[in-house]
C-alpha positions as CSV (number, residue, x, y, z in Angstrom):
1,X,3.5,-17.8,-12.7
2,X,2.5,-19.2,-9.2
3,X,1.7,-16.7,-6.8
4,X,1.5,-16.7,-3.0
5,X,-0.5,-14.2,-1.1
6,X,-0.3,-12.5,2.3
7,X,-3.3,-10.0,2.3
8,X,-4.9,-11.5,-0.2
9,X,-8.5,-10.3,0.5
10,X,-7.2,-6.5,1.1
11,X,-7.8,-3.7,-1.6
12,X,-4.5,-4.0,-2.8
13,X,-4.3,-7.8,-2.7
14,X,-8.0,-8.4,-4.5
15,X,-7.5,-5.7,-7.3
16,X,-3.7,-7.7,-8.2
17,X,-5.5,-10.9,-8.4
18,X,-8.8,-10.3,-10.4
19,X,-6.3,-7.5,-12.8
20,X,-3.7,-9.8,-13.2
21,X,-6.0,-12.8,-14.0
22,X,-7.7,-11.0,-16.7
23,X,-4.3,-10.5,-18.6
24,X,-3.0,-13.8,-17.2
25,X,-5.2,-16.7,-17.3
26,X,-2.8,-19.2,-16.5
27,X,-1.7,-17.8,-13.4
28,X,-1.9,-19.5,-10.3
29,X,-2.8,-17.7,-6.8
30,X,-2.9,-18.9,-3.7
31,X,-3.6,-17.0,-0.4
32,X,-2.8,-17.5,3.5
33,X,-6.1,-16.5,4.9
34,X,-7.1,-16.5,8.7
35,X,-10.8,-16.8,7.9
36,X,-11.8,-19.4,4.9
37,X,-15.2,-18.3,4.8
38,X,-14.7,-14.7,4.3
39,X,-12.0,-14.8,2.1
40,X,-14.4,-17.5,-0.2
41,X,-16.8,-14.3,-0.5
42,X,-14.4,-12.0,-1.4
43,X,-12.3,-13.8,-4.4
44,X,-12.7,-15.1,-6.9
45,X,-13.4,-19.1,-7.1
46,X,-9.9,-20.0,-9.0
47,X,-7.9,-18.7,-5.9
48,X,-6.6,-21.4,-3.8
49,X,-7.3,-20.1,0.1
50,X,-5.3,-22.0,2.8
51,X,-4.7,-20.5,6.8
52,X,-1.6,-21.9,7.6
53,X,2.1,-21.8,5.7
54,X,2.9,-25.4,6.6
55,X,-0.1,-25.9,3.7
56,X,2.4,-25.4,1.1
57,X,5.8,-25.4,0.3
58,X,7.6,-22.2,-1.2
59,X,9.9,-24.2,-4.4
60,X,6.3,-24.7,-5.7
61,X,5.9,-20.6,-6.2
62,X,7.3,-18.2,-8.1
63,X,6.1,-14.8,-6.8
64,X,5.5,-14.2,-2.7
65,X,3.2,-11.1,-2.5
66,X,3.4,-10.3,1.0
67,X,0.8,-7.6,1.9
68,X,-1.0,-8.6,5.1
69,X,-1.2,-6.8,8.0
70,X,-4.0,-5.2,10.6
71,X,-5.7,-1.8,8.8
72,X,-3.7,1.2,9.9
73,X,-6.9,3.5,10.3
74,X,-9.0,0.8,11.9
75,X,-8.7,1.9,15.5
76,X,-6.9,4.5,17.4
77,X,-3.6,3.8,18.4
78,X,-3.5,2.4,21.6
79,X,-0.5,0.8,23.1
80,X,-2.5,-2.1,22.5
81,X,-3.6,-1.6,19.3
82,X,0.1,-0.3,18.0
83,X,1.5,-3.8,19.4
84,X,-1.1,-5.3,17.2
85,X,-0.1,-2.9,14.2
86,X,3.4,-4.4,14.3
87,X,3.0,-7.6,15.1
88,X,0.8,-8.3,12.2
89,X,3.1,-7.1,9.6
90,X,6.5,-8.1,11.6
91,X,5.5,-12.1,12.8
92,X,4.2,-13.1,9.4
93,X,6.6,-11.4,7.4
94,X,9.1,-13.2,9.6
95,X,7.8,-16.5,9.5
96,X,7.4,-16.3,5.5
97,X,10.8,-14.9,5.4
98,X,12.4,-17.7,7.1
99,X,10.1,-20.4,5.2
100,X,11.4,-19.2,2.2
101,X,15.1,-19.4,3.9
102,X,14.1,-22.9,4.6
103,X,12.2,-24.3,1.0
104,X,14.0,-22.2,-1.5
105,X,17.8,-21.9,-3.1
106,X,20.3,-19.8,-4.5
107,X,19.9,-21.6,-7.6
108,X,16.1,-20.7,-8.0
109,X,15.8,-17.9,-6.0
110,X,11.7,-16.8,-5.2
111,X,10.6,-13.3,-6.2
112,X,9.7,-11.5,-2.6
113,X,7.8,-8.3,-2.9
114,X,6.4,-7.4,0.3
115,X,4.4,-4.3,1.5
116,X,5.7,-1.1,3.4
117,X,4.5,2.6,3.1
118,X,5.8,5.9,2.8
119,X,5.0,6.2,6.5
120,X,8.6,5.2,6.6
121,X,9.9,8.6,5.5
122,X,7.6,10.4,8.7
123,X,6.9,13.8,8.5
124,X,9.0,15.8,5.9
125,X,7.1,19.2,4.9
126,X,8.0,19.9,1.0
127,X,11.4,18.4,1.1
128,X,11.1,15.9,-2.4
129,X,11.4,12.6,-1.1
130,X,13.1,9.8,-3.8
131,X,13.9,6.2,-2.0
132,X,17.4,7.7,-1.4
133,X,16.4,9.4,1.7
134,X,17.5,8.5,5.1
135,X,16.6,11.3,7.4
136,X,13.6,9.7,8.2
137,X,11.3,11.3,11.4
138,X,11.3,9.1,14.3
139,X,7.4,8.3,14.4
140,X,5.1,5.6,15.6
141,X,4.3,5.4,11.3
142,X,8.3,5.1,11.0
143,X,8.9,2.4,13.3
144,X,5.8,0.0,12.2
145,X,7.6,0.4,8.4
146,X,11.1,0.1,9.3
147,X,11.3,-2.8,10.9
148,X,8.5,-4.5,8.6
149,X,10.8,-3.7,5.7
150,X,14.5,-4.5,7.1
151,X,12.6,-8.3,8.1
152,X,12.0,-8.7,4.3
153,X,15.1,-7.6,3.1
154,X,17.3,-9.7,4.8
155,X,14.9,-13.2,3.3
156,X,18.0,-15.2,1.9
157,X,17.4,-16.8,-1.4
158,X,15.1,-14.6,-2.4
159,X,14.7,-11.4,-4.7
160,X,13.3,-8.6,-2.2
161,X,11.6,-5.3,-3.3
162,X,9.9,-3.4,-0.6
163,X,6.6,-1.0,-1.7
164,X,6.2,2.0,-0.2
165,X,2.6,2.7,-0.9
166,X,1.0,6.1,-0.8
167,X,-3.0,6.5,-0.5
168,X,-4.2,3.7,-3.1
169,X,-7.3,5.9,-5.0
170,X,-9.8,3.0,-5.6
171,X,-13.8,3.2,-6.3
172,X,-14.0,-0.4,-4.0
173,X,-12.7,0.8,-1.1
174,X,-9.7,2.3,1.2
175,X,-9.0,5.9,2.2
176,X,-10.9,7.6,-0.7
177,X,-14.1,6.0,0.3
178,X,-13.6,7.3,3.8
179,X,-13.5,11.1,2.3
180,X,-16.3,10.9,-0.6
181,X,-19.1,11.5,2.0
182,X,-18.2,15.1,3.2
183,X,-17.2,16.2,-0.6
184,X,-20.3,14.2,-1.5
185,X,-22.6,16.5,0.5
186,X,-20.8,20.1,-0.2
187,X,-19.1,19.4,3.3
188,X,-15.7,18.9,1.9
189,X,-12.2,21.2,2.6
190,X,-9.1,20.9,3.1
191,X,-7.4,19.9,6.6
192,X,-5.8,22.0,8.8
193,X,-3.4,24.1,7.2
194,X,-3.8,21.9,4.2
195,X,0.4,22.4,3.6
196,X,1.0,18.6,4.1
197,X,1.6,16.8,1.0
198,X,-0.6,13.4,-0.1
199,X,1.5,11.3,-2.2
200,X,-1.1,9.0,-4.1
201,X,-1.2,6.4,-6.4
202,X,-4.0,4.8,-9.2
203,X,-5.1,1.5,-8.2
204,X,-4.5,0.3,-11.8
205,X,-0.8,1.6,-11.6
206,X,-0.6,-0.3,-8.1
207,X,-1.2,-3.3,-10.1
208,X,0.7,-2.6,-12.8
209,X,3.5,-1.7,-11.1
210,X,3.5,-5.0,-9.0
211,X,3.7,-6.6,-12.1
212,X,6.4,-4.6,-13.2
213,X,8.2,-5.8,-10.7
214,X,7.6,-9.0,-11.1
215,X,8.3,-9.4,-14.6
216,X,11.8,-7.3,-13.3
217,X,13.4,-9.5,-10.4
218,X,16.8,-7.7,-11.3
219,X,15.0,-4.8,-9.4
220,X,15.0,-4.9,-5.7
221,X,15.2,-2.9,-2.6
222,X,12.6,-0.3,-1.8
223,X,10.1,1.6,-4.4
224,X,7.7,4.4,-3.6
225,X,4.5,3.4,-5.2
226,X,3.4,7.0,-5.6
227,X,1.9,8.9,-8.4
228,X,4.7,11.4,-10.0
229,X,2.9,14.4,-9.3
230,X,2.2,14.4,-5.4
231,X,0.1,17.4,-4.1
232,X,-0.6,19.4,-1.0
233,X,-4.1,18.2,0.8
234,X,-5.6,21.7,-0.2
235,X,-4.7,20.9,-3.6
236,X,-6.2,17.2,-3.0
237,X,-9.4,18.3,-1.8
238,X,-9.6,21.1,-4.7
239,X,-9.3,18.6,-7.2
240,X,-12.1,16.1,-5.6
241,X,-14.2,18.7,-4.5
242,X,-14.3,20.1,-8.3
243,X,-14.8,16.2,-10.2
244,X,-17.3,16.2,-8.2
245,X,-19.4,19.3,-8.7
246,X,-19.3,20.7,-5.5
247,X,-17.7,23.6,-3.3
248,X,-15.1,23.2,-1.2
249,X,-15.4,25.1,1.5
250,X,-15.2,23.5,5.0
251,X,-11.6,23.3,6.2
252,X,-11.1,20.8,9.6
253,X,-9.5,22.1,12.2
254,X,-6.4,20.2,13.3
255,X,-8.1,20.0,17.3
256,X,-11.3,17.9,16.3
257,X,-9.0,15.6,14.4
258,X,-6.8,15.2,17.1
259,X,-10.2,14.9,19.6
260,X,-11.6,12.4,16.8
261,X,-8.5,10.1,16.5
262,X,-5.5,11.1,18.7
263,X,-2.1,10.2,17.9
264,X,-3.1,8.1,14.6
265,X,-4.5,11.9,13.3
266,X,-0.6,12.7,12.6
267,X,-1.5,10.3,9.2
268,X,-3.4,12.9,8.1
269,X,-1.8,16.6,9.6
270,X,1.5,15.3,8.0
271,X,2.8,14.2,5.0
272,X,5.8,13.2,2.7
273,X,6.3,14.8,-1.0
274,X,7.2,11.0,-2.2
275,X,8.1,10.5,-5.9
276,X,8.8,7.5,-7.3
277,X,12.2,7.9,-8.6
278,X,13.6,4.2,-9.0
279,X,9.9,3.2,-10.9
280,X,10.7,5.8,-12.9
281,X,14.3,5.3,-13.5
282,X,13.8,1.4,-14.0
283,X,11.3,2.4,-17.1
284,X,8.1,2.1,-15.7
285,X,5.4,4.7,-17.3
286,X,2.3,5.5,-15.3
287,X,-1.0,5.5,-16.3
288,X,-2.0,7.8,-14.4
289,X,0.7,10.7,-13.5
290,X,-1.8,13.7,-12.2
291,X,-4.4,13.7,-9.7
292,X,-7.3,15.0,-11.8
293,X,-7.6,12.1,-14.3
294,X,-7.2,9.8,-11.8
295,X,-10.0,10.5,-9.6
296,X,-12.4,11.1,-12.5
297,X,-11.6,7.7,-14.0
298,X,-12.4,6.1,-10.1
299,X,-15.3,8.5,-9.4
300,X,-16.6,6.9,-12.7
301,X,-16.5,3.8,-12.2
């Protein structure tokens, strides 16, 4: 299999190649990149790393992995930085989505899986969330995914699934790294009211998944790439708090996250119960289906 890249050097993006290689040695990868030089640091040397789509030409692939796009987290959500939220998942999605309208055919039709979040769903308490529902809350989180998602799925010649990834546990980075410290020190608790559910996934079963997918281009549409067993953020912290070895005591108040990151702290206050019902349905089996095995096997590591 050739593969094409968007977000290539991201934690999602690195963990599929270097995973995939390992069990596929003849696979090709090639990522879009807007910096050579750091993206030659961060993979491995049989990636192929060009910054620009007219470099290639989309018969020559089998698989487009489109997962770029600016961190959500990375600053606080401006107008500014909200326009630059979008537009780096809408613009490049569109301009792959119309290359591929352009290079490829009905008769070989390229495998398009391209990124999303369960964002999309907004806010939605303890209501069980499948990929069936459509009463989505009207959020900044919404927007950014909706529009991201309905680009991709209208790429003609082309075998679309959307992934709508929960929080990717990891031990090389993303959003578990950003809570170990706190838990770490015997600082950790819950947030707020804690209520608001964290669907999550194993990074292993990200992976896998992906290459479910792939080796499945019958399935298409959108997937939640969550863990079966979602859980509350009280639970969450709990459970990390305890694989750790320390208390968890220290709840944060809903004001000093709002003080700390404004509108982009409604990530965290909310949440969606997100299972992944078509995964499921389609045959997939997870590796990891409850929380506390999969944080001990990343804390590990």
């Amino acid at each position: 299999m050739n593969y094409f890249i968007t977000g290539g050097t991201g934690l999602i993006g690195r963990a599929f190649i270097e995973q995939h290689h390992i069990t596929n040695a003849n696979a090709q990868f090639t990522v879009l990149t807007r910096d050579k030089a750091q993206a030659q640091k961060k993979l491995p040397s049989y990636v192929l790393i060009v910054s620009d789509l007219s470099e290639v030409n989309f018969k020559d692939f089998d698989v487009v992995l489109n997962l770029a796009g600016e961190p959500i987290v990375s600053k606080r959500w401006s107008d500014k930085q909200k326009d630059r939220l979008c537009k780096s998942r809408w613009t490049l999605t569109d301009q792959v989505v119309n290359k591929i309208s352009k290079e490829c055919s009905d008769d070989r039709p390229i495998r398009l899986i391209s990124g999303s979040a369960v964002g999309i769903y907004g806010r939605q308490g303890s209501t069980v969330i499948t990929e069936q529902f459509t009463n989505h809350f009207p959020e900044f989180s919404h927007k950014l995914c909706h529009q991201w998602e309905d680009i991709a799925l209208h790429a003609k010649h082309a075998n679309v699934a959307v992934i709508r990834t929960g929080i990717v546990l990891s031990n090389k980075g993303g959003a578990l790294d950003k809570m170990l410290l706190p838990f770490k020190l015997g600082l950790g608790g819950r947030i707020a009211t804690g209520r608001q559910f964290m669907p999550w996934i194993h990074i292993d079963d990200m992976v896998s998944a992906i290459e479910y997918l792939v080796e499945h281009p019958v399935l298409t549409g959108p997937f939640n790439f969550t863990a079966p067993n979602p859980v509350t953020n009280a639970e969450f912290s709990k459970t990390l708090a305890s694989e750790l070895g320390r208390p968890c005591l220290f709840p944060v108040p809903e004001f000093v996250l709002r003080l700390a990151m404004g509108e982009m702290a409604d990530l965290v206050l909310y949440g969606q119960k997100a299972v992944p019902q078509e995964l499921l349905d389609s045959g997939y089996t997870f590796k990891f289906e409850t929380l506390s095995p999969a944080l001990h096997d990343v804390l590990k590591g």
